[in-house]
C-alpha atoms as an extended CHARMM CRD file, in Angstrom:
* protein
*
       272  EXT
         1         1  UNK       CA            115.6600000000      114.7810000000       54.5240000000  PROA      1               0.0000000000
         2         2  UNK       CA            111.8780000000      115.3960000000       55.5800000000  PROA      2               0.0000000000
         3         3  UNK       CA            110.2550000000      112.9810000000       52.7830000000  PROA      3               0.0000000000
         4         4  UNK       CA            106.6630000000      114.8790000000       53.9430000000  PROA      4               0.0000000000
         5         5  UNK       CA            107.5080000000      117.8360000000       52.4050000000  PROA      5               0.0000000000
         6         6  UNK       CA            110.9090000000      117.9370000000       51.2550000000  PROA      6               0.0000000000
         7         7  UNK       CA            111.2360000000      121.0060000000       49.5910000000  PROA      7               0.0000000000
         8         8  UNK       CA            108.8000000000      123.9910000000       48.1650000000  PROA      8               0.0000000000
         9         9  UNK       CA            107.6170000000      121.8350000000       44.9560000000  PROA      9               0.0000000000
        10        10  UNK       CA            106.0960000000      119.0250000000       46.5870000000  PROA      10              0.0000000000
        11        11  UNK       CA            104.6980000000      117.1890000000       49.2370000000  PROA      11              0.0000000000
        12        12  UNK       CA            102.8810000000      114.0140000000       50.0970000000  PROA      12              0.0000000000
        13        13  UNK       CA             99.7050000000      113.0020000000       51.8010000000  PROA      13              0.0000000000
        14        14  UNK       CA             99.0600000000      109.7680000000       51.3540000000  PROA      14              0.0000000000
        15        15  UNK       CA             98.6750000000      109.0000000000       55.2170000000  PROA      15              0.0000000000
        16        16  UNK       CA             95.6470000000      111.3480000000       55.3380000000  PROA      16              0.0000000000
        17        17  UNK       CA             94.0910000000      109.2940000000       52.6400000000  PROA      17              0.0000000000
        18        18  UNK       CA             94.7980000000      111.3410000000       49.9090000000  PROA      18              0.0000000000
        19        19  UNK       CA             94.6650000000      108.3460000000       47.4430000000  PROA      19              0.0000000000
        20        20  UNK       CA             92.2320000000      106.5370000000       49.6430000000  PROA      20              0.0000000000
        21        21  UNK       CA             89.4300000000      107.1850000000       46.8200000000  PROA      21              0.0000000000
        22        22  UNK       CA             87.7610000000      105.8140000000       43.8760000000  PROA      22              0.0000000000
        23        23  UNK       CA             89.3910000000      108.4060000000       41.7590000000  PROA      23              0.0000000000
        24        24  UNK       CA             92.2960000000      109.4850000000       43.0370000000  PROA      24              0.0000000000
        25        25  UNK       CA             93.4590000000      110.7710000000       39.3350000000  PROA      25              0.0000000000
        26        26  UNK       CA             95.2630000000      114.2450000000       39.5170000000  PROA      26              0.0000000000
        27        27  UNK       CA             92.4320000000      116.6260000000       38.1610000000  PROA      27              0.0000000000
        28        28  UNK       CA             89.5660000000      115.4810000000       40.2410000000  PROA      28              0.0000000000
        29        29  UNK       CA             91.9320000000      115.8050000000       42.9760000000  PROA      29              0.0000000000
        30        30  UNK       CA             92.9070000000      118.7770000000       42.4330000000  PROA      30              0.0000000000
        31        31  UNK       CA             89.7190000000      120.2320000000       42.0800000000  PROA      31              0.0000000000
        32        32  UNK       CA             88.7260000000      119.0640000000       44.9780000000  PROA      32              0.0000000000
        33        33  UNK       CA             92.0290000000      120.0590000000       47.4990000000  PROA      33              0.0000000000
        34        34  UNK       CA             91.5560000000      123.4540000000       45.8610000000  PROA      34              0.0000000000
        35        35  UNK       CA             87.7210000000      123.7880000000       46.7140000000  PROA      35              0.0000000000
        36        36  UNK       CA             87.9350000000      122.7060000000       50.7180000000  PROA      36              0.0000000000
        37        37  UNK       CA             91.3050000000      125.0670000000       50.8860000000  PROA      37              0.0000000000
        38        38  UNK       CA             89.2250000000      128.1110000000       49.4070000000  PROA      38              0.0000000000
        39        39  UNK       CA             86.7590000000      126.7150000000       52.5390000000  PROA      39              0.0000000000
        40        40  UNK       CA             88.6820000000      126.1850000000       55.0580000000  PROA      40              0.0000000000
        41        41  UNK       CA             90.1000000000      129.9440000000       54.3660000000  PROA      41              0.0000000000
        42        42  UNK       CA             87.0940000000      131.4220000000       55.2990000000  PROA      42              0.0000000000
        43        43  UNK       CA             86.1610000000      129.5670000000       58.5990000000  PROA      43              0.0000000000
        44        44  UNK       CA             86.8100000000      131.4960000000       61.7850000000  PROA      44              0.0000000000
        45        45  UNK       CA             89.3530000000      129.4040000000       63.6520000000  PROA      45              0.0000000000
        46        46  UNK       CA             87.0770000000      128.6860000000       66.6180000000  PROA      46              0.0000000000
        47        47  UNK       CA             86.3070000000      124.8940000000       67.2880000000  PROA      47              0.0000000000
        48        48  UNK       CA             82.7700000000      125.2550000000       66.5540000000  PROA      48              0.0000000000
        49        49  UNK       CA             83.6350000000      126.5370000000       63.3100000000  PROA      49              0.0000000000
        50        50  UNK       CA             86.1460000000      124.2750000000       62.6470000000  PROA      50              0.0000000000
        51        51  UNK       CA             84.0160000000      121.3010000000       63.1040000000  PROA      51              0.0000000000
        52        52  UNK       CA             81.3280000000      122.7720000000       61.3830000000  PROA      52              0.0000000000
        53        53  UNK       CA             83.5700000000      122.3170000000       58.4830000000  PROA      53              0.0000000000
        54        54  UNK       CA             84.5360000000      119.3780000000       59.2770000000  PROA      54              0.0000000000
        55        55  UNK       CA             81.0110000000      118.0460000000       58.9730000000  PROA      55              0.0000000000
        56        56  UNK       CA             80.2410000000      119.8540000000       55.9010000000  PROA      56              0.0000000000
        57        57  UNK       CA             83.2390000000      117.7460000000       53.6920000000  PROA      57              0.0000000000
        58        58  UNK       CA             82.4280000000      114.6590000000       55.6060000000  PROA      58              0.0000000000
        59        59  UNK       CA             79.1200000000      114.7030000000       53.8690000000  PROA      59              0.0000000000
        60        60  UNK       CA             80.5210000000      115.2160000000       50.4030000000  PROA      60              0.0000000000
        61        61  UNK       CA             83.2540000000      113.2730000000       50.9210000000  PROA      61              0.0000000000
        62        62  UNK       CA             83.7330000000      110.2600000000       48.7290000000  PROA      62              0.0000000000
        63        63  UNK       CA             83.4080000000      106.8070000000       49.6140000000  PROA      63              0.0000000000
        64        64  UNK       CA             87.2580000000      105.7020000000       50.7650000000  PROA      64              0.0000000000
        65        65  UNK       CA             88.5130000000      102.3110000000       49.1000000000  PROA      65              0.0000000000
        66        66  UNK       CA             89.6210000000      101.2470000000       52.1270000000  PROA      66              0.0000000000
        67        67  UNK       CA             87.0630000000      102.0970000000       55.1940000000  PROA      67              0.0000000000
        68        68  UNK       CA             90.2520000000      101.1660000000       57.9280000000  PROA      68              0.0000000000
        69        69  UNK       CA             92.2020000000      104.1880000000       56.9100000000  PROA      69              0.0000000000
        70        70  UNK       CA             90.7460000000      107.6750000000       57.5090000000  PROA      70              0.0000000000
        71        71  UNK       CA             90.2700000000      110.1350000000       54.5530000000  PROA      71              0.0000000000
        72        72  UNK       CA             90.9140000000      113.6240000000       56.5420000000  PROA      72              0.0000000000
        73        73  UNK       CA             88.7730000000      116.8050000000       56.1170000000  PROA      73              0.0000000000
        74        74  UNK       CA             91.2220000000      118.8970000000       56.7140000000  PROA      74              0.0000000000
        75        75  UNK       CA             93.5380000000      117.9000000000       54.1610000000  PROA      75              0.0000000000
        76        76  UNK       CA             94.4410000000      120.6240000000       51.1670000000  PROA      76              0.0000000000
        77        77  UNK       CA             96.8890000000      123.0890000000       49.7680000000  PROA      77              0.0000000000
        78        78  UNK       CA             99.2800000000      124.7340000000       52.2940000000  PROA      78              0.0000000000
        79        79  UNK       CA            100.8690000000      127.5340000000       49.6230000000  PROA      79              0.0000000000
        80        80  UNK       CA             99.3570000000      129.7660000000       47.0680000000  PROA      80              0.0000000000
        81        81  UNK       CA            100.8680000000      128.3270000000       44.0950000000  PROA      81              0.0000000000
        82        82  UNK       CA             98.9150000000      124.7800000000       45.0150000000  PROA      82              0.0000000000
        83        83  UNK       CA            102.0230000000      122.8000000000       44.9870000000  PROA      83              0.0000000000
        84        84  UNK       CA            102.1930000000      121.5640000000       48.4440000000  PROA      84              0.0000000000
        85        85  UNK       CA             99.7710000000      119.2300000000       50.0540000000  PROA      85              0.0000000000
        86        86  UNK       CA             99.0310000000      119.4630000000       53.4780000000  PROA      86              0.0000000000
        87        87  UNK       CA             97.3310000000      119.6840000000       56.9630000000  PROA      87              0.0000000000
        88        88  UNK       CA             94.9940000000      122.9200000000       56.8090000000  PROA      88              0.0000000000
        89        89  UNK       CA             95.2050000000      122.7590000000       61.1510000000  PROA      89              0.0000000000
        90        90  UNK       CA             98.8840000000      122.4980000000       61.2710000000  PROA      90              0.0000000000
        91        91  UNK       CA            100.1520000000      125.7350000000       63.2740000000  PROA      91              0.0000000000
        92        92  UNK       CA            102.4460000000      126.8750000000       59.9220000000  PROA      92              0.0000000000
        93        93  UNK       CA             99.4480000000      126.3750000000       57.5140000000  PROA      93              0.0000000000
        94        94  UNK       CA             97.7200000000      130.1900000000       56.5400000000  PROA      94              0.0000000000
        95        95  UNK       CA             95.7690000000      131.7920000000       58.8130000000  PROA      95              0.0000000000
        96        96  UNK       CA             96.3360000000      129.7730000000       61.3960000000  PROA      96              0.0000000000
        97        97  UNK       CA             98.3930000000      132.3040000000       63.3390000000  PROA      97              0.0000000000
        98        98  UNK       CA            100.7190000000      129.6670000000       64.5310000000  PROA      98              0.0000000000
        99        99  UNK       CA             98.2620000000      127.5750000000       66.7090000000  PROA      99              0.0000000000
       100       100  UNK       CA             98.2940000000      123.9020000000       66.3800000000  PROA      100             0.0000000000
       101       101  UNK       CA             94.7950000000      122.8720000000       65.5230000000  PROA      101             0.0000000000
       102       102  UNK       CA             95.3350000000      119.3080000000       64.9250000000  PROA      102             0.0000000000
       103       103  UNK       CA             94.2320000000      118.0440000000       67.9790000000  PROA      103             0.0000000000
       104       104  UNK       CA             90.7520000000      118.3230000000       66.2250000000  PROA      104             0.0000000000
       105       105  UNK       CA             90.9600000000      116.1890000000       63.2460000000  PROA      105             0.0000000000
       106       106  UNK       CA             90.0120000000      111.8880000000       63.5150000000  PROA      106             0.0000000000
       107       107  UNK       CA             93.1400000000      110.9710000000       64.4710000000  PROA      107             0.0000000000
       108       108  UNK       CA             94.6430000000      113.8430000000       66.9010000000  PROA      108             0.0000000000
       109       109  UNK       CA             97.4410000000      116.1350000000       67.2590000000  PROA      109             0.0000000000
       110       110  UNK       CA             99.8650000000      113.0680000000       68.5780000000  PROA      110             0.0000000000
       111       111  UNK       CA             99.4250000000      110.5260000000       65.1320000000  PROA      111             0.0000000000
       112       112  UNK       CA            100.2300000000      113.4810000000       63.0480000000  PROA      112             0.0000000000
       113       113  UNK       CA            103.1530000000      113.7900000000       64.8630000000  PROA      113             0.0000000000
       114       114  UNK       CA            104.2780000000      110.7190000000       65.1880000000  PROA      114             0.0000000000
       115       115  UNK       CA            103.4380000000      108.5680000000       61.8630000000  PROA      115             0.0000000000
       116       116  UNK       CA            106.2470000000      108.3980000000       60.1170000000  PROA      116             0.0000000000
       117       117  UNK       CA            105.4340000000      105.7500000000       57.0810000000  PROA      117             0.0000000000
       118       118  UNK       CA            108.1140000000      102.8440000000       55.9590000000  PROA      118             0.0000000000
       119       119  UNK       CA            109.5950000000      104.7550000000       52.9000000000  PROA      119             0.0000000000
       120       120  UNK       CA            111.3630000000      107.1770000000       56.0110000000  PROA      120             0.0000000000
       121       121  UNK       CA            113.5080000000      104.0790000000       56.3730000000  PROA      121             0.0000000000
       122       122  UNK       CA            113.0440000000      101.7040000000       53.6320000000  PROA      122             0.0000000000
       123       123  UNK       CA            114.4080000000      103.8860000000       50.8190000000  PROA      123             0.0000000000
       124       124  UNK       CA            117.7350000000      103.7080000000       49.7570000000  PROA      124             0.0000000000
       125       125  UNK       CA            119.3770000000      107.4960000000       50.4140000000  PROA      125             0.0000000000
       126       126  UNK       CA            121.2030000000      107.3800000000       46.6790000000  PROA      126             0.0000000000
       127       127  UNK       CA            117.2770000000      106.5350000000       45.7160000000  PROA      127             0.0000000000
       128       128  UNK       CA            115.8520000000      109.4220000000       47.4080000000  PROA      128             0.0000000000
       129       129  UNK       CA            118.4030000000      111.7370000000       46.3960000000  PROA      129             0.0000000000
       130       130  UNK       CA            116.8330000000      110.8980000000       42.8650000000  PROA      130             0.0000000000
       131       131  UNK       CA            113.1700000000      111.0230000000       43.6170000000  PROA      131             0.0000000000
       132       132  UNK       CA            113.7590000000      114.0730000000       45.1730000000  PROA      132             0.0000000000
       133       133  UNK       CA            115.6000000000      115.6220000000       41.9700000000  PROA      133             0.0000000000
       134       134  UNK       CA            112.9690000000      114.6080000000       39.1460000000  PROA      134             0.0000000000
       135       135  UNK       CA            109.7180000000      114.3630000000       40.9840000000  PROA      135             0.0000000000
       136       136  UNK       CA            108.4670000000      117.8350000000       41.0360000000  PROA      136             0.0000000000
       137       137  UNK       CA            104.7720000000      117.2540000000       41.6470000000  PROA      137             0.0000000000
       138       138  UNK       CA            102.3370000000      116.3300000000       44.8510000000  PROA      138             0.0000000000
       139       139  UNK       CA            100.4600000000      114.3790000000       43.0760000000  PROA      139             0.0000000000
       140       140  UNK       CA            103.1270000000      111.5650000000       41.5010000000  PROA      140             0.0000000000
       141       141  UNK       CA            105.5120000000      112.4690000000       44.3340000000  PROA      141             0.0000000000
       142       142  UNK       CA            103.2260000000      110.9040000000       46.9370000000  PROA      142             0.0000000000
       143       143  UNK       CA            102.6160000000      108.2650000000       44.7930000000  PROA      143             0.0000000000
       144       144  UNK       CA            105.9370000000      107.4960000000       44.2700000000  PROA      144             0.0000000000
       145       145  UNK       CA            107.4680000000      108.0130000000       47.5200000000  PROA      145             0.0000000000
       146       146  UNK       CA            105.4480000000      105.9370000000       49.6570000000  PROA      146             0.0000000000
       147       147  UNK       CA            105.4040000000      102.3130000000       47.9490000000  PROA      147             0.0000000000
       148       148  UNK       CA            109.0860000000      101.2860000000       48.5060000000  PROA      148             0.0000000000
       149       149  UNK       CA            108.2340000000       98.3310000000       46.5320000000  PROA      149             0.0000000000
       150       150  UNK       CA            108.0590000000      100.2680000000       43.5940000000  PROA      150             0.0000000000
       151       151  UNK       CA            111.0110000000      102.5460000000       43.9810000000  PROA      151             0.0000000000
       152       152  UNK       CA            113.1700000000       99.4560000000       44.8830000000  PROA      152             0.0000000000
       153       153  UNK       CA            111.9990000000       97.7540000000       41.6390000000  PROA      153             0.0000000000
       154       154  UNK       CA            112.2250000000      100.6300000000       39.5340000000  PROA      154             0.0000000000
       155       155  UNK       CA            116.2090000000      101.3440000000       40.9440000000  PROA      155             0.0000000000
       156       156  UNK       CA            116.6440000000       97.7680000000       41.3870000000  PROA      156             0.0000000000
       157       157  UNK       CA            115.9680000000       96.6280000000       37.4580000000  PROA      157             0.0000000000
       158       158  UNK       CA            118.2980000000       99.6840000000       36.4890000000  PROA      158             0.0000000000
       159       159  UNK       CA            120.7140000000       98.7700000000       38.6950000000  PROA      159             0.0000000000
       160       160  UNK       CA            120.8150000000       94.7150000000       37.7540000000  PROA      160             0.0000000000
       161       161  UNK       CA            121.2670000000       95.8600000000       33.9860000000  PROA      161             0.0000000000
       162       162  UNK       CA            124.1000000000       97.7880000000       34.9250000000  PROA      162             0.0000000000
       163       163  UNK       CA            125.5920000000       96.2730000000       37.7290000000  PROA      163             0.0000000000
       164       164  UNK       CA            126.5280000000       99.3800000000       39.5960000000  PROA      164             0.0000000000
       165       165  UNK       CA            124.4140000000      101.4180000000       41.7100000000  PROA      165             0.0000000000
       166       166  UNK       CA            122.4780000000      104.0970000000       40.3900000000  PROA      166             0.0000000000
       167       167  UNK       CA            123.4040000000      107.7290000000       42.1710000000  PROA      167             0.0000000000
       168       168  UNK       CA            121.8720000000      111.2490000000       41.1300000000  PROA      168             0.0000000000
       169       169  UNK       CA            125.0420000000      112.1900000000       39.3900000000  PROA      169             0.0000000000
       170       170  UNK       CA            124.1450000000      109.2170000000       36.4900000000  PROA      170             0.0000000000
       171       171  UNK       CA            121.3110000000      112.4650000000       36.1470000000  PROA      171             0.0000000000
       172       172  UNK       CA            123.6440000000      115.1210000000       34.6270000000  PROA      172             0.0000000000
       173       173  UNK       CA            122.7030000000      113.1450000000       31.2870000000  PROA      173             0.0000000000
       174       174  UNK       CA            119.1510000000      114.5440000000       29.6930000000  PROA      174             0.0000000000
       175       175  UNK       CA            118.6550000000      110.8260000000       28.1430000000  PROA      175             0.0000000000
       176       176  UNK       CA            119.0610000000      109.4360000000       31.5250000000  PROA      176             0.0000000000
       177       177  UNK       CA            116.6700000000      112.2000000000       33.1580000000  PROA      177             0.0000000000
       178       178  UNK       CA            113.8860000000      111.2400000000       30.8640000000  PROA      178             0.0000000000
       179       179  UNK       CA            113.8430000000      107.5790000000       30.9360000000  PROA      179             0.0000000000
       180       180  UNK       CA            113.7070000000      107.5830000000       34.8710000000  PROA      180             0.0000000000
       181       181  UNK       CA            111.0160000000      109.7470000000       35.0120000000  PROA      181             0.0000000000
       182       182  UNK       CA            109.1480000000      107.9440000000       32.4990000000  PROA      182             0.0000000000
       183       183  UNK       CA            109.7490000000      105.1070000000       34.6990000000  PROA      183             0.0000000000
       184       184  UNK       CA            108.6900000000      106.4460000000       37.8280000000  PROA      184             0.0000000000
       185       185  UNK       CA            105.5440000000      108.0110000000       36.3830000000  PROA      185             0.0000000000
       186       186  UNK       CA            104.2070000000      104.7180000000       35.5240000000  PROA      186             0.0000000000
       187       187  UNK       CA            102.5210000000      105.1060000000       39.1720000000  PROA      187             0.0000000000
       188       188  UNK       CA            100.1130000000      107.3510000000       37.4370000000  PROA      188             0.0000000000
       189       189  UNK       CA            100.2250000000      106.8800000000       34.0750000000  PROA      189             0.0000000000
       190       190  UNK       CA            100.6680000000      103.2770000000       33.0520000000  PROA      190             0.0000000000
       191       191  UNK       CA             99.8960000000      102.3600000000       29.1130000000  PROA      191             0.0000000000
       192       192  UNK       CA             97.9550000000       99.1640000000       30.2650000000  PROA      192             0.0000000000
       193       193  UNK       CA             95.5250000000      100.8340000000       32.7860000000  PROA      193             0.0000000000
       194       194  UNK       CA             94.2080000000      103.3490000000       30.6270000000  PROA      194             0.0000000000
       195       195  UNK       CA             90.9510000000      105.0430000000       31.9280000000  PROA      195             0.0000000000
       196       196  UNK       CA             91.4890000000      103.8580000000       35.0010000000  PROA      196             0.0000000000
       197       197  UNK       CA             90.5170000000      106.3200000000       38.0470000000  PROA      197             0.0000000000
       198       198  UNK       CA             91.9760000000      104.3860000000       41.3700000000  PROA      198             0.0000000000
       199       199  UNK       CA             95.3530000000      105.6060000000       42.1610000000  PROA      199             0.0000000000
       200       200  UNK       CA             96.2290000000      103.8160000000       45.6580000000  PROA      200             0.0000000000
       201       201  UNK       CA             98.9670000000      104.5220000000       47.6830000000  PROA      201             0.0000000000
       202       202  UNK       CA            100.7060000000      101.6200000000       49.4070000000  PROA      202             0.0000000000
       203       203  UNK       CA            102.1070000000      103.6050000000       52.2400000000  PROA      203             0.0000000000
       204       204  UNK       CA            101.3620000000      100.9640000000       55.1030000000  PROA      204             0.0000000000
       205       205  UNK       CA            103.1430000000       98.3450000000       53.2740000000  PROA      205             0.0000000000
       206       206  UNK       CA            106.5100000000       97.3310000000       54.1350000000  PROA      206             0.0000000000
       207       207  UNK       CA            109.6880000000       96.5250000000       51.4390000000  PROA      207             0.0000000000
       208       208  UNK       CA            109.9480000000       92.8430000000       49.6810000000  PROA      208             0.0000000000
       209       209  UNK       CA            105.8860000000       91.7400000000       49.6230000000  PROA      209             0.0000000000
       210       210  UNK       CA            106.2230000000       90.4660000000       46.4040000000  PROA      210             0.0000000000
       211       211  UNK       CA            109.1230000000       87.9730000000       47.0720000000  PROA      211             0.0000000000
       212       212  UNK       CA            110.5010000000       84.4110000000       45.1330000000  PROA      212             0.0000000000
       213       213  UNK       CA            111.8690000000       80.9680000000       46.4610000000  PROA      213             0.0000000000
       214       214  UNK       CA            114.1520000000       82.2910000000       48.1370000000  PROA      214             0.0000000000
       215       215  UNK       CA            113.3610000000       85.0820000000       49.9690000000  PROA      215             0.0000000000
       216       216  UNK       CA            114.8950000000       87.7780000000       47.6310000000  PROA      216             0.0000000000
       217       217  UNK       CA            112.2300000000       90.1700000000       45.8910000000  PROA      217             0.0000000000
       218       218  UNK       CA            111.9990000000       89.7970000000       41.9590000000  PROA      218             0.0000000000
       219       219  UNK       CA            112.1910000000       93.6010000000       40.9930000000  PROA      219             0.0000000000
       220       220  UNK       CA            109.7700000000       92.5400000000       37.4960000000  PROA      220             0.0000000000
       221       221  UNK       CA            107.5410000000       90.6700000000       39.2000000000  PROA      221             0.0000000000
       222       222  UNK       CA            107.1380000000       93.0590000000       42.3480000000  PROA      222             0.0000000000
       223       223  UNK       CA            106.9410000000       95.8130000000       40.1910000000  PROA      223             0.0000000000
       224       224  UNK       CA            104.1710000000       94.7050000000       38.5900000000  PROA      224             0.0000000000
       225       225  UNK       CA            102.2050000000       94.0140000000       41.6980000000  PROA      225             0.0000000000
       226       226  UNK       CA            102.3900000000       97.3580000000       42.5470000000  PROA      226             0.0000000000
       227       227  UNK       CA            100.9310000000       98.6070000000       39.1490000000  PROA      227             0.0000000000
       228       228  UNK       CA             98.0470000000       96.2890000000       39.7730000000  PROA      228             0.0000000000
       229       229  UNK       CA             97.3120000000       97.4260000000       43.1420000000  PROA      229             0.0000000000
       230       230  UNK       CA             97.8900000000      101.5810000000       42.2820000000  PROA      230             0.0000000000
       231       231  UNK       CA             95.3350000000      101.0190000000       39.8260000000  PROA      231             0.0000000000
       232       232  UNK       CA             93.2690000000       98.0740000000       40.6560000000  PROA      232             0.0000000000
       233       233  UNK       CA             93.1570000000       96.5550000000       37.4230000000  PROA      233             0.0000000000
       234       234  UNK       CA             94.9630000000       93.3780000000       36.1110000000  PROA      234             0.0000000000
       235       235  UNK       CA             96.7210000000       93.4410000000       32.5520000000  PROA      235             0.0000000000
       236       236  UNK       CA             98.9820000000       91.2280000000       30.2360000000  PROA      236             0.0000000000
       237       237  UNK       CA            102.0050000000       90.4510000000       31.8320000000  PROA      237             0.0000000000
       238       238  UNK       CA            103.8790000000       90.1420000000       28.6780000000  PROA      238             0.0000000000
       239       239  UNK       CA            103.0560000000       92.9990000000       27.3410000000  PROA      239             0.0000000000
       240       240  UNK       CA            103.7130000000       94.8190000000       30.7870000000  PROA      240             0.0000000000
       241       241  UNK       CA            107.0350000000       93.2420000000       30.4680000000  PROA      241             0.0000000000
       242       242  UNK       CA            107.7250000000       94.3320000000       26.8830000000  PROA      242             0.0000000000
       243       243  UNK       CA            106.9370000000       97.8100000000       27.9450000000  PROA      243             0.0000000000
       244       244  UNK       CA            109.2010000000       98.0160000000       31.0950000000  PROA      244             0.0000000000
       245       245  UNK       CA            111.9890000000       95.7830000000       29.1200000000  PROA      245             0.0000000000
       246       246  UNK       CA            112.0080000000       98.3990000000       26.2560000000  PROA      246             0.0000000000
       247       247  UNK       CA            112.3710000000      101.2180000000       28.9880000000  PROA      247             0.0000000000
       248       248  UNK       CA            115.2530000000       99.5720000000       30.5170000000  PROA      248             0.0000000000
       249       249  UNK       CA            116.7760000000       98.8160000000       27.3650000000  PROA      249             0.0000000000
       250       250  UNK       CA            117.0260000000      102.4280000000       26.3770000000  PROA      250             0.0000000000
       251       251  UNK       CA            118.1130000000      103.2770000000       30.0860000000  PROA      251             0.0000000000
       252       252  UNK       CA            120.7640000000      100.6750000000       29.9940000000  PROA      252             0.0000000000
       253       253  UNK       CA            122.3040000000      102.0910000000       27.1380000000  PROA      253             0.0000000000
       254       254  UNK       CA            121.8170000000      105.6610000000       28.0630000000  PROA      254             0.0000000000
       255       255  UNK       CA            123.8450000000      104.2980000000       31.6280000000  PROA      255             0.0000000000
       256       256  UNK       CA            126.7350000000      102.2540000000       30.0110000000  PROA      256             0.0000000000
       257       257  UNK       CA            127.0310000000      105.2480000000       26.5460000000  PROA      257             0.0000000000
       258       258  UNK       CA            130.3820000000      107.5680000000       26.9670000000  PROA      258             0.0000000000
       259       259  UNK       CA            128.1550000000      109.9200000000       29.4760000000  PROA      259             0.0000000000
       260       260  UNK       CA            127.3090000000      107.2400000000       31.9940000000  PROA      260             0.0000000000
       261       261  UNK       CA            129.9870000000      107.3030000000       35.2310000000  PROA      261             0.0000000000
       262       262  UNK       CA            131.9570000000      104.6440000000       35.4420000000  PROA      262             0.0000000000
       263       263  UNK       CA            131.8620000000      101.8320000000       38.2650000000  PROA      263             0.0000000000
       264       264  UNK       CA            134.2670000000      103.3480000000       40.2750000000  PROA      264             0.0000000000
       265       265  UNK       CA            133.2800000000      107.1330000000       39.8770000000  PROA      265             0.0000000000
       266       266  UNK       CA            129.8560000000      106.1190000000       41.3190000000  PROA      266             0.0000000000
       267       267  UNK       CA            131.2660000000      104.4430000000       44.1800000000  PROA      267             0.0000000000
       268       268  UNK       CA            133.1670000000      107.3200000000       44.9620000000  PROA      268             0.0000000000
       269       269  UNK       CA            129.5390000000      109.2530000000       44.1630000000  PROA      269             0.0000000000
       270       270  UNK       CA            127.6610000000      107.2020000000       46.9930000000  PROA      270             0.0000000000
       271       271  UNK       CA            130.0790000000      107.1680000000       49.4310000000  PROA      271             0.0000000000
       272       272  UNK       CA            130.8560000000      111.0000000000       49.4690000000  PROA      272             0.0000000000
C-alpha cells in the first residue's frame, strides 16, 4: 500500500513541509497549492526557468515553523480535480513529459526517493486499511497519516473499550463510519483549538513519545499531546477528556450493538 498517494482521492505531503507553516488550515492552503500549480504550468521546463520559479515562491513563501525542515517550491496539485498533492518535478506530474526534474528542488532527486516517513512501518495494516477507507481528503489525510501517535491512540482507545481489535469490516455500520471519522478529524478540527491556524504534522516522530511508568504509551494522554502539538495551543484536559470520552462512549456502543462483529469474526477479519 503506497501511503504517499494511495489511491486517486488523496495524497500526503507533509515531508515537503506542507504543514510546516503558520497557517497550515485547509483554505489558505489550498489557495495557495492551487496558485503555484496554475504557475508552475506555464514555466518552460528548462532549468533556468525552473529555478526562476523557484525563486519567485521562495520570496512569497511563508515563514516555516520549523526552519530545520524545508518547505518545497515545487510542491502543488498533481490532477485537475485538486485532490492529490504532490511534486510538480516528478516525471508523472503534467507537462512534464516524463522527465524527472527533481534533481532540482533543496533536497534532490535521491531524498525524494528515498524518505519514506515512520507511519510506512509504524501503522498497524488493520489501521491503515481504515484510514484509507474514510479519509478521502489531502488535507486531513496527511494529517492523519503521518503522526502514528495519533492513529495508535485513536485505534488504541477504541480498541481498549472493546477489547477486540478494530478491522475495516466493524465499517459496514453507518454509526460506526461516523464516529471514527469524527475521531480522526480532530487533527484538524478540534472543539478546544478553535481559531487556531497551525496545523503541524508530526511526520519525523516515531510511535510511543508520550509514554507512562512503565514504558507502555497511555492512548488519552498521548493523544492529547498530539492535539497540542497539531495546533500549538494548550487546553483543559478535562474537558478534552469529556469530549473524547463521550466519542468513545457512543463508538463503544455502536461496536458492541447487534451490528458490531463479534470477537471471533474479527479475528478471522484480520487474519484473512
Amino acid at each position: 500500500m503506497n501511503l504517499c498517494m494511495p489511491d486517486s482521492r488523496k495524497s500526503c505531503g507533509a515531508c515537503c513541509g506542507l504543514y510546516n507553516v503558520a497557517n497550515g488550515a485547509r483554505p489558505g492552503m489550498f489557495g495557495r497549492l492551487g496558485r503555484r500549480t496554475e504557475l508552475f504550468a506555464r514555466v518552460e521546463r528548462t532549468s533556468a526557468a525552473i529555478l526562476d520559479y523557484e525563486a519567485i515562491i521562495r520570496e512569497a513563501q511563508p515563514v516555516p515553523l520549523d526552519p530545520d525542515i524545508h518547505v518545497c517550491e515545487f510542491l502543488g496539485f498533481v490532477d485537475a480535480e485538486s485532490r492529490l498533492v504532490g511534486c510538480l518535478l516528478h516525471p508523472l506530474s503534467p507537462g512534464n513529459r516524463g522527465i524527472d526534474l527533481r534533481g532540482l528542488c533543496h533536497y534532490g532527486s535521491m531524498a525524494c526517493k528515498a524518505f519514506y516517513c515512520p507511519a510506512w512501518t509504524a501503522i498497524a495494516p488493520r489501521h491503515r486499511e481504515i484510514l484509507m477507507e474514510l479519509l478521502d481528503d489531502w488535507h486531513l489525510y496527511g494529517l492523519v497519516v503521518t503522526d502514528v501517535d495519533f492513529v495508535a491512540s485513536v485505534f488504541g482507545l477504541a480498541e481498549e473499550r472493546l477489547s477486540r481489535p478494530m478491522v475495516s469490516a466493524d465499517l459496514a455500520d453507518a454509526r460506526i463510519r461516523d464516529l471514527t471519522t469524527r475521531a480522526l478529524a480532530w487533527k484538524d478540527r478540534w472543539p478546544l483549538t478553535s481559531g487556531a491556524f497551525r496545523r503541524r504534522s508530526r511526520y519525523y516522530f516515531k510511535q510511543g513519545s508520550t509514554q507512562d511508568g512503565d514504558d507502555r504509551p497511555r492512548s488519552m494522554e498521548r493523544l492529547l499531546e498530539c492535539l497540542r502539538f497539531t495546533f500549538g495551543k494548550d487546553f483543559d484536559v478535562t474537558a478534552a477528556e469529556i469530549i473524547v470520552n463521550e466519542t468513545f462512549d457512543e463508538l463503544e456502543d455502536a461496536l458492541k450493538s447487534g451490528s458490531g462483529l463479534t470477537m471471533a469474526s474479527a479475528l478471522k477479519k484480520l487474519h484473512g
